[in-house]
C-alpha positions, 0 to 999 in steps of 0.5 A: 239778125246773127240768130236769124242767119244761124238759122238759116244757115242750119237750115240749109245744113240740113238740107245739104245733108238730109238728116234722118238718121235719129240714132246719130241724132240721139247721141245728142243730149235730151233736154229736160224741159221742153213742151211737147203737145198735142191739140185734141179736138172736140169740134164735130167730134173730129179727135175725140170723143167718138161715142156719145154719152147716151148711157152709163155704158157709152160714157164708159167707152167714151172714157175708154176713148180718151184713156187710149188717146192718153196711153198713145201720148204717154208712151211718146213722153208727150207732156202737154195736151191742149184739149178743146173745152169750148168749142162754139160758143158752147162747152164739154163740161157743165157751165153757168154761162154756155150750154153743152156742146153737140159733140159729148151727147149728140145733142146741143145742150143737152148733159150727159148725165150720171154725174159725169164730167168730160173736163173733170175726167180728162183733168184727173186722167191726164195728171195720172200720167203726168202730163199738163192739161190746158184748156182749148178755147175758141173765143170769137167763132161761135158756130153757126148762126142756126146753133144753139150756141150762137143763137144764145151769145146773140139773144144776149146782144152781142154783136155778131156777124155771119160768113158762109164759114160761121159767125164771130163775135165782134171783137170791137164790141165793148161786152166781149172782153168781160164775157170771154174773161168770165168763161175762163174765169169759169174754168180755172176757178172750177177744175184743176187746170193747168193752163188757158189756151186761148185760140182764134183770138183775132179778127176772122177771115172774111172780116172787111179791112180796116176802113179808117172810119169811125175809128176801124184802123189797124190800130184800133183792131189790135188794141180791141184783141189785146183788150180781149187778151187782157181781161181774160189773163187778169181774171185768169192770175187773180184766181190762180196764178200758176196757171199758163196763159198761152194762145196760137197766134198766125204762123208768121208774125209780120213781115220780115226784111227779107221775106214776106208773110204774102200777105197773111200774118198776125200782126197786121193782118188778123190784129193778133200783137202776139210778141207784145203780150210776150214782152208785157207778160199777158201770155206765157206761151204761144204756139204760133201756127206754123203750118208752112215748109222751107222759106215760109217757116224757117226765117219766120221761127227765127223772129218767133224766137228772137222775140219770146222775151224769155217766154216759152215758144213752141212750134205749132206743127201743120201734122195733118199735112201728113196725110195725103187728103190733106196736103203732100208733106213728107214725113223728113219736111216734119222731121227737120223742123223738129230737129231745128225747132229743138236745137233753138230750144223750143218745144213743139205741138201737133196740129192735131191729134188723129195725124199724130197718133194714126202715125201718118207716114210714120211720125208717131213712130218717129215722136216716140223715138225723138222723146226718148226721154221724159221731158218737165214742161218749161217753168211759168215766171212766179212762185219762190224756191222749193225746199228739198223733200224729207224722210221720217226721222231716222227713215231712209228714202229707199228700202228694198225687200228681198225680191227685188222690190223697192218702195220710195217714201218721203214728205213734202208740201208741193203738189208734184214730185219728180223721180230719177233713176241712175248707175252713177251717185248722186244721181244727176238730175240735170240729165233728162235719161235720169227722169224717171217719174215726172209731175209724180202727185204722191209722196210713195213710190213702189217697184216690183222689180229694181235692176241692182246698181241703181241709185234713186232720187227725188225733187219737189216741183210746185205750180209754176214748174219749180224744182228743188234740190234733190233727195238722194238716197243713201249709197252704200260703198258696197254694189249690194243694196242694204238700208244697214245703219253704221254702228256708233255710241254717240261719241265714236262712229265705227268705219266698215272693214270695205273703206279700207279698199276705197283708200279715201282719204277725206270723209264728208259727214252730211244732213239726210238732204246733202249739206255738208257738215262736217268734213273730216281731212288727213285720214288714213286706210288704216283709221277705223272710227270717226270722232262724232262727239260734237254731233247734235243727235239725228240722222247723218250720212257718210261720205268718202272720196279718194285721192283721184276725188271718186266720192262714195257713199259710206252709209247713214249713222244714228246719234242717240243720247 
């Protein structure tokens, strides 16, 4: 309750004070990790894509599509998309188990041909740009009653029922579990997802209340969602582990002491027991649909919050309400719940692509300044601590040319790295303005042009979003850049005349990964060597610090025997 009344607290802060100045906003540290999506819709074309895949040529412009779509969310340091893999009871990409949706070809069923896969394409063009992928998918509704899809889950004998806005499965229904399960068994063991987003799990709208007979009680209902929700996260770990289990449960939970839900909510009405798959470890994230203002969104992301079990949350933001077809939100109603939503430390997802990115009243424009920095997605529980990336022997992480180019080299076993940038050494990796190549997939980095005075680092990053410590380039004492090795004959390690005008009084031999080894105490301006006798031979680097505890990088050494 302490964090409820914060909450509300700030929230009335907020309205007192009308904040919308985001440069006074952006003095405020950025945080590191935070998830930052975007739901982009498949259905009926309504996002992407808008040409079909009829011909080579039209496959290359409903490419070209998605990398404009993908360009817009990188240039907003958006890290996360959610993109609807399947739609009605039918898929964009080759399945054994469904047929291919209307929207890739314009036809149900129908392939697009020419070795083209939509889910492959969008997989490959996303990790380029160093965002997560998690395939959307809607699991009861399966379209309506006359489409292909419906018409095959039905021929199969599931039991179905229709409604003026579709037809669902029937989540009582024993073979639903295992079904759904196999669809997303299907996808994490075929593609390179990073995540199942699993949406419209629970009873639909229209769907008759509980009528206490033959075992229909609100109860049974939840237990036959969280049946569904089961399988499907089971059959999803044992494959691929790492992979995140998230869903997009109603915006309100239940109700609160205070305020009501008004009679719509995810607990009691639709079945959905999202707090509890939280607590029970079944879903990794949740992105509750919280497409409310004022009173009917703030006390309800405190209780979000105040039950995630140390599980990520992100605010699901009803972005369409932007655009005055819609609703009539203002753009500081959206505004203020991200300022809050982040200072709880949650992230936040637009609902849906085409409000964000056709900057209605101006909020891609305002994303772009919110992110002002690169953001790592939250770390999924599991996998075990990261070794630090390596150099070749004797090889420095950075080697600068003579116009100003820069090429980072390194080794390493995990899938991602990370690469920061700053004026200050070491670099700090903790800090989000530092991050400047996130989920990077290779071990080789080149830049044309590097401002003098930065200093480079680099970390290994795993599945789950673990990190390790950093390789840290080597500092020269000197503002100029040069990759020099400090002279030595294996026994005596001769000092650059320049430590003469840094009065270090304490030097700190280290491994090319930053432990210390060796620290050398009681030194003078007036010592010109360093006794390295005891030294295995290898690669080392040099550290001085000062009488005011200022560290500097002296340069790295060679011991040769």
């Amino acid at each position: 309750m302490r964090l409820f009344h914060l909450i509300i607290l700030g929230f009335l802060t907020l309205q007192s004070q009308a904040q919308t100045n985001i440069a006074d906003y952006l003095t405020l540290p950025q945080p590191k990790r935070e998830t930052r999506a975007v739901w982009l819709t498949t259905l009926s074309n309504l996002d992407w894509p808008k040409t079909f895949a009829t011909s080579k040529e039209n496959i290359e412009k409903q490419k070209q599509e998605l990398r404009d779509i993908l360009d817009s969310y990188q240039k907003a340091h958006i890290n996360t998309v959610l993109l609807q893999a399947r739609v009605r009871a039918a898929t964009i990409y080759p399945s054994e188990i469904e047929p291919w949706d209307h929207c890739i070809t314009g036809v149900e069923g129908r392939a697009p041909g020419f070795g083209y896969d939509p889910l492959a394409f969008a997989i490959d063009e996303c990790h380029r740009r160093g965002m997560e992928i998690h395939a959307w998918i809607a699991t009861i509704p399966v379209g309506m009653k006359t489409t292909l899809g419906c018409r095959t889950i039905m021929k199969r004998g599931f039991r179905v029922r229709s409604y003026a806005t579709g037809s669902y499965l029937d989540p009582a229904d024993p073979a639903v579990p295992g079904y759904l399960a196999r669809i997303c068994g299907e996808i994490t063991r075929k593609y390179d997802i990073d995540g199942i987003n699993l949406d419209y799990i629970r009873y639909p709208d229209g769907w008759p209340l509980p009528s206490y007979r033959n075992g229909d009680t609100p109860e049974a209902r939840r237990a036959h969602i969280t049946a569904i929700v089961r399988a499907i996260h089971d059959e999803v770990k044992a494959i691929k582990p790492w992979v995140k289990m998230s869903c997009s449960p109603i915006g309100k939970y239940s109700d609160l002491s205070r305020y009501s839900s008004k009679n719509f909510n995810a607990r009691d009405r639709v079945a959905q027991e999202a707090q509890e798959w939280l607590r029970e470890g079944l879903m990794d994230q949740l992105y509750p649909m919280q497409y409310f203002r004022g009173e009917n969104y703030y006390p309800f992301i405190a209780d979000w919050v105040e039950n995630r079990y140390s599980r990520d949350v992100v605010t699901g933001l009803g972005t369409y309400f932007l655009d005055p077809r819609q609703g009539n939100w203002r753009l500081s109603d959206m505004t203020r719940q991200m300022y809050v939503s982040r200072s709880l430390g949650m992230g936040h997802a637009h609902f849906r692509s085409y409000f964000l990115t056709s900057n209605q009243q101006g909020i891609y424009d305002f994303e772009c300044r919110f992110n002002s920095s690169l953001a790592l997605p939250p770390v999924t529980k599991g996998g075990r601590a990261v070794s630090v990336p390596t150099t070749e022997s004797m090889s420095p992480l950075v080697e600068y040319g003579s116009d100003r180019g820069m090429t980072m080299r390194w080794k390493g076993n995990t899938p991602y790295y990370n690469i920061y940038a700053s004026r200050s050494y070491p670099v700090d990796i903790s800090n989000a303005r530092n991050l400047l190549y996130a989920r990077y997939a290779g071990t080789q980095l080149h830049l044309s042009s590097v401002n003098e005075g930065l200093y480079f680092a680099v970390t290994a990053m795993d599945r789950y979003g673990n990190e390790s410590p950093a390789l840290q380039e080597l500092a020269p004492l000197s503002s100029k850049k040069t990759t020099a090795l400090l002279a030595n004959d294996g026994q005596s390690l001769t000092l650059p005349a320049m430590v003469k005008e840094a009065d270090i009084v304490e030097y700190d031999i280290k491994s090319m990964q930053g432990t210390s080894l060796r620290t050398i105490t009681n030194v003078t301006n007036r010592q010109s060597a360093l006794n390295i006798s005891s030294l295995s031979p290898g690669i080392y680097q040099l550290t001085g610090r000062t009488k005011k505890h200022k560290e500097y990088s002296i340069g790295a050494f060679v011991i040769k025997r």
